[in-house]
N, C-alpha and C positions, 0 to 999 in steps of 0.2 A: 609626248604626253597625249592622252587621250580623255575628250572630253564625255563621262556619262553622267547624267543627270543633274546638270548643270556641276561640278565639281572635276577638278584635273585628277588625273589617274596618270601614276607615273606607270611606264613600260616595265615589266619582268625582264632580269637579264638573266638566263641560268644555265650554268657550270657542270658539265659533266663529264667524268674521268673515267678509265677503264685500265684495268691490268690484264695485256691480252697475254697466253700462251701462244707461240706456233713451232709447235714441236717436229715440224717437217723441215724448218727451215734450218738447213747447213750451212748458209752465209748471212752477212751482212745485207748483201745482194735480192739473196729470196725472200729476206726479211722487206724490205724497201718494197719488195712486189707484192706482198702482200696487203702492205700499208698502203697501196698507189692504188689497189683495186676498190680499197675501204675507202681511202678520201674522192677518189671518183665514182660512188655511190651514194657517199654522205653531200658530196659537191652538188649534187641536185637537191638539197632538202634548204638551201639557203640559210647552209649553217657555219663555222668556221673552225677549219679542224686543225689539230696541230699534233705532231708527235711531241708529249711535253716530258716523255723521262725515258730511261733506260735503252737510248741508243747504242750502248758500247754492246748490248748481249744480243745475241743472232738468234736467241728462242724466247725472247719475249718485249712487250713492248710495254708502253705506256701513253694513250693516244686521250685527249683530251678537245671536245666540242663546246665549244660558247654559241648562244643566237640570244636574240630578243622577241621578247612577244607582246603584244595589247595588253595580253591579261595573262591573269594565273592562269585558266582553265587553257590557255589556245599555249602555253607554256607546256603544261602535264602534257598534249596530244601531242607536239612537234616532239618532247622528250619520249617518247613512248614510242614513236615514229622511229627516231636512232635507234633507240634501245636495240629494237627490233633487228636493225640494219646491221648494229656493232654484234649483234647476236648470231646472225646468219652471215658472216665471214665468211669467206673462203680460206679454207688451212688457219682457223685460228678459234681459239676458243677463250671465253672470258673468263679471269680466274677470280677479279674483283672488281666494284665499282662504287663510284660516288658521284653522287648531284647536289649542287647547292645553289638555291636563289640569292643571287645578290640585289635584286630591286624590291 
């Protein structure tokens, strides 16, 4: 919690999912490599990534980011931050997404 103007402020926790395409990828294999170069660029933003759906298909993913912030506004710049990073993939392109605040 963080204290401004004498009152506690609970922390933003927010949720953001992506439905990537990688239409290059002929295996399971060059799928995983391309998700390894994405979680070791998102790995710098101190944030925590997961592959959280559709590992059986070899041309698309489902990769999902959680972090916490102070506030809402330092929440929208760290999301906007990804956004960006999940945008500019190597071999993949986003075909959907979703953010939600849970704090």
């Amino acid at each position: 919690m963080e204290r401004r103007g004498g009152e506690w402020r609970e922390p933003v926790v927010t949720l953001c999912s992506w439905e990537l395409a990688i239409p290059g990828a002929r295996s399971l294999k060059e799928k995983r490599s391309v998700l390894r170069s994405l979680r070791a660029r998102l790995g710098r933003m101190n944030v925590s990534f997961a592959e959280s759906g559709l590992q059986e298909l070899r041309d698309r993913a489902r990769i999902s980011v959680v972090f916490l912030a102070a506030h809402a506004a330092h929440a929208d710049s760290v999301r906007e931050a990804v956004d960006r990073v999940v945008a500019g993939a190597r071999d993949a392109y986003v075909v959907s997404d979703c953010t939600r605040r849970l704090g």
